[in-house]
MIZA-670177 format. One record per residue: residue in one letter; x, y, z of N, C-alpha, C, O in turn. Coordinates in steps of 0.2 Angstrom, whole numbers, padded with zeros to 4 digits, always signed. Layout:
// residues N
AXYZXYZXYZXYZ;...
***
This chain:
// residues 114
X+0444-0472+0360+0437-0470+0357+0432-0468+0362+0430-0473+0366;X+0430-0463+0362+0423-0461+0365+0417-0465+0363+0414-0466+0357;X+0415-0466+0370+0406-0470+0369+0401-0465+0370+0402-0460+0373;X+0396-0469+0367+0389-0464+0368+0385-0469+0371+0387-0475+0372;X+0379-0466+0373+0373-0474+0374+0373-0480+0372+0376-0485+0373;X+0369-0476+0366+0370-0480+0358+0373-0487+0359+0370-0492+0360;X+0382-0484+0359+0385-0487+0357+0386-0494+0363+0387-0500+0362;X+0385-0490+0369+0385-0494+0375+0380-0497+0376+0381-0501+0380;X+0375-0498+0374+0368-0501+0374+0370-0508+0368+0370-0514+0370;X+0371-0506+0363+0371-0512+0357+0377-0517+0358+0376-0523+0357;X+0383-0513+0362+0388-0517+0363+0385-0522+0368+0385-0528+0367;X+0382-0520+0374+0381-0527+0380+0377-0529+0378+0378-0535+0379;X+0368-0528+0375+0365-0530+0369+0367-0535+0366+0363-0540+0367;X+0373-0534+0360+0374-0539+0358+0379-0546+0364+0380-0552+0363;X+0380-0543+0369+0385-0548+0372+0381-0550+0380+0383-0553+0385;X+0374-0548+0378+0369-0553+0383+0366-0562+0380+0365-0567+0384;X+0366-0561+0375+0367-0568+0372+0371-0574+0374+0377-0575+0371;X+0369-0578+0377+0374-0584+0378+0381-0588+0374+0387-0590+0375;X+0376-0587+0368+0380-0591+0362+0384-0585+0358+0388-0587+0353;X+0384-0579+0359+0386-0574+0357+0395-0571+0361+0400-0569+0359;X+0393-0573+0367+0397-0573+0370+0402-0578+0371+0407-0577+0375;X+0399-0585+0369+0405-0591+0368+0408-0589+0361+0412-0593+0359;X+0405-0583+0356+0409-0585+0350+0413-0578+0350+0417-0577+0346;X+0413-0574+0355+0418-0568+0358+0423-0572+0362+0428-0569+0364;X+0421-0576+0364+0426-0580+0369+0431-0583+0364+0437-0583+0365;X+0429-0587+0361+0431-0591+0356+0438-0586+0351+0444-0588+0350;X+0435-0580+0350+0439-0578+0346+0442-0572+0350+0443-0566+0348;X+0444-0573+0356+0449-0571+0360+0454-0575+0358+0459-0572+0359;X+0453-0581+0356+0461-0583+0354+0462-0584+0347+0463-0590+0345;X+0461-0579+0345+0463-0578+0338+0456-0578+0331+0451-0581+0332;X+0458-0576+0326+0454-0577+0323+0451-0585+0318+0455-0590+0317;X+0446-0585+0317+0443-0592+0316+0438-0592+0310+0435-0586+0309;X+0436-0599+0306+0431-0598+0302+0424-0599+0303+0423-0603+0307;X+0418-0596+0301+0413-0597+0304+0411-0604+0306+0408-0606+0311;X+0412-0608+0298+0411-0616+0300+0414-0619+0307+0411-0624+0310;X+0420-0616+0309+0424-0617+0317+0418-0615+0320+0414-0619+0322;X+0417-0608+0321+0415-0605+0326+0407-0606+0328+0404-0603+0333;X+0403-0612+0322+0398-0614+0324+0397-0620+0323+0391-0621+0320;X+0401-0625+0326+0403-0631+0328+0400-0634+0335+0398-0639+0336;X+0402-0627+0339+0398-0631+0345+0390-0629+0347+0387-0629+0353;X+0388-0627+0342+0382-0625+0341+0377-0629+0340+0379-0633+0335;X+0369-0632+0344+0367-0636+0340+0361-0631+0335+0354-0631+0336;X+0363-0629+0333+0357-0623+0326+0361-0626+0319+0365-0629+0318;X+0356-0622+0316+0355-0621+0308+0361-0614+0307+0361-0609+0309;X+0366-0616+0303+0371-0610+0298+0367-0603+0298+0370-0597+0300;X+0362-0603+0297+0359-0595+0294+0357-0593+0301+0356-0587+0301;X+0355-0597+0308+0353-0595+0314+0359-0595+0318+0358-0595+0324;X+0367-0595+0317+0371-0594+0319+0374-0589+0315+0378-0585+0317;X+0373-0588+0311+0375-0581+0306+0370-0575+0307+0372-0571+0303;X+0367-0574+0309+0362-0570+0313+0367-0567+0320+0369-0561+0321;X+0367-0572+0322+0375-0570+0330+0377-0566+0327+0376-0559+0328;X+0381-0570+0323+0389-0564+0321+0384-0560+0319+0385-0554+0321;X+0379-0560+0314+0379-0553+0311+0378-0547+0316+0380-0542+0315;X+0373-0549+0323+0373-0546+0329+0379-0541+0330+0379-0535+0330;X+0384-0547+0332+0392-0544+0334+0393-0540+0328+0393-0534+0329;X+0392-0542+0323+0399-0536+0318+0394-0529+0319+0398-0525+0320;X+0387-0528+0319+0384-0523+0319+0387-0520+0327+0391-0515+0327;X+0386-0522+0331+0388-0519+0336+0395-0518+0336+0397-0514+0341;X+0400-0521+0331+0407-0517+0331+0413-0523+0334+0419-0522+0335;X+0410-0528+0337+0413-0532+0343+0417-0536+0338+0422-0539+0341;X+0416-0538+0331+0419-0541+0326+0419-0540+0321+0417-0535+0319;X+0422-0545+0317+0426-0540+0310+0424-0548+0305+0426-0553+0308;X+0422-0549+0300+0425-0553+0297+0428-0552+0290+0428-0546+0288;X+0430-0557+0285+0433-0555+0279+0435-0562+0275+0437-0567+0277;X+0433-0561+0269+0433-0566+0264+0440-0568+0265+0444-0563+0265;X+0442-0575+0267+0450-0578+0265+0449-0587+0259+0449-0592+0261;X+0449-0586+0253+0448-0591+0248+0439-0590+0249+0435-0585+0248;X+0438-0599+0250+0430-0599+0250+0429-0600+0259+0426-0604+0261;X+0432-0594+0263+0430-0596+0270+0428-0590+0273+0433-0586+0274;X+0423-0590+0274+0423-0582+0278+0426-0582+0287+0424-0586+0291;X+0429-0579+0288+0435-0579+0293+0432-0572+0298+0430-0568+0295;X+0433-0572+0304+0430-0569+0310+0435-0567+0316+0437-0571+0319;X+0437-0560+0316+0440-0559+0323+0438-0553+0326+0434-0549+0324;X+0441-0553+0334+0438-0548+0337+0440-0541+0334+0445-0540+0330;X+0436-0535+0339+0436-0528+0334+0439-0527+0344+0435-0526+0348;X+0446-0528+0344+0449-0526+0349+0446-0518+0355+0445-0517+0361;X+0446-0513+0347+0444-0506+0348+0435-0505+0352+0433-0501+0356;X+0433-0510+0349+0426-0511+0354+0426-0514+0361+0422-0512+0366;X+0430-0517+0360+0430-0522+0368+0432-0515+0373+0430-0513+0379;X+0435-0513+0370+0439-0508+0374+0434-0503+0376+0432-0501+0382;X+0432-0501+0371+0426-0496+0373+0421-0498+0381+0419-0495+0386;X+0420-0505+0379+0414-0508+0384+0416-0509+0391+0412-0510+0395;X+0426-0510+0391+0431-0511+0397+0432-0504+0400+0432-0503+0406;X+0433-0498+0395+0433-0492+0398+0426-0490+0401+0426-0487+0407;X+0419-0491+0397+0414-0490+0403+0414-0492+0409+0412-0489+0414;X+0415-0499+0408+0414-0502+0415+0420-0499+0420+0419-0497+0426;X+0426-0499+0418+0429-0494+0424+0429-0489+0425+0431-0486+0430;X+0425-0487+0420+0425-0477+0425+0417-0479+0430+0416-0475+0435;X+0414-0483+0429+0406-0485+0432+0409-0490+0440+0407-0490+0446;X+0414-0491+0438+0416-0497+0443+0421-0491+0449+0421-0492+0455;X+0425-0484+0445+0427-0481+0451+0423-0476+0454+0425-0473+0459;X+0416-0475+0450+0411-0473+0454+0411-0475+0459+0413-0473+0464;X+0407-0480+0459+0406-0485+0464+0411-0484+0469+0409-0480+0474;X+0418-0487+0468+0420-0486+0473+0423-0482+0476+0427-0483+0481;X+0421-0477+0474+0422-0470+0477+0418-0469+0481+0420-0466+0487;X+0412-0470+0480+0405-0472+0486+0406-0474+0491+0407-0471+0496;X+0409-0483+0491+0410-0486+0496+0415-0483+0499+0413-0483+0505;X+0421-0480+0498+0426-0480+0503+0422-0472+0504+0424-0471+0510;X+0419-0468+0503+0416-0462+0507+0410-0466+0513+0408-0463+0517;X+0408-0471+0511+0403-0473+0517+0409-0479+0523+0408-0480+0528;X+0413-0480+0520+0416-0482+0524+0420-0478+0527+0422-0479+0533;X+0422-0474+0525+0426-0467+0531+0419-0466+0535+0418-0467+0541;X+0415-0463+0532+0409-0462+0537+0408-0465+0544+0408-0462+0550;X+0407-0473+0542+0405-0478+0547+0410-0479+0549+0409-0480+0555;X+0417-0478+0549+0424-0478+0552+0423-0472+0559+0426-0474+0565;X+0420-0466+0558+0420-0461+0561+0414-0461+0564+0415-0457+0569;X+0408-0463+0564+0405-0465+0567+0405-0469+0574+0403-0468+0580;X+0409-0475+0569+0411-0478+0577+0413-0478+0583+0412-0480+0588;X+0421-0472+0579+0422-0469+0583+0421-0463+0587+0424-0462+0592;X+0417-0458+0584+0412-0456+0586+0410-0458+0595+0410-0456+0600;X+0408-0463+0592+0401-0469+0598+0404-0470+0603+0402-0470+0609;X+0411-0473+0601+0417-0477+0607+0418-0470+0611+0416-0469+0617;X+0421-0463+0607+0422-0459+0612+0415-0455+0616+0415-0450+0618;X+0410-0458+0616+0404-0453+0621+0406-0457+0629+0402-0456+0634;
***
């Protein structure tokens, strides 16, 4: 899936939040009910449904009526979006570093041979 700003702004957005990211943690191992998922919370139901509601707008979760429980899991295709930016950002980088370290490699020795 191609990213935009946008897309990439709301996602980390919604995952600079502390508590937002123990409940993306939480349901990396599978999915769970919100009453679970705001257990270790010390808030009010409607100010941890705020959270998730965060996460689902930014696409990071999914939930869905199962009886009388509303049920929450991750939106796999997102995570991934915010995993392929950081790697293409991350082999920038280190494209950087290994051309300043060839640099400084030849520099030195440059220096040694004067």
């Amino acid at each position: 899936m191609p990213y935009n700003d946008s897309v990439i702004e709301t996602t980390f957005s919604a995952l600079a939040d502390p508590t937002r990211r123990a409940v993306v943690q939480t349901l990396s191992n599978g999915p769970a009910a919100v009453s679970h998922l705001a257990q270790p919370f010390d808030m009010a139901l409607p100010s941890f449904t705020q959270h998730l509601a965060v996460l689902e707008d930014a696409g990071l979760i999914e939930s869905r009526r199962q009886g009388r429980m509303r049920v929450c899991s991750l939106n796999l295709e997102m995570l991934s979006v915010a995993e392929d930016w950081l790697a293409a950002h991350r082999r920038q980088a280190e494209k950087r570093l290994n051309r300043l370290e060839a640099h400084l490699k030849q520099q030195k020795k440059e220096k040694s041979n004067e």
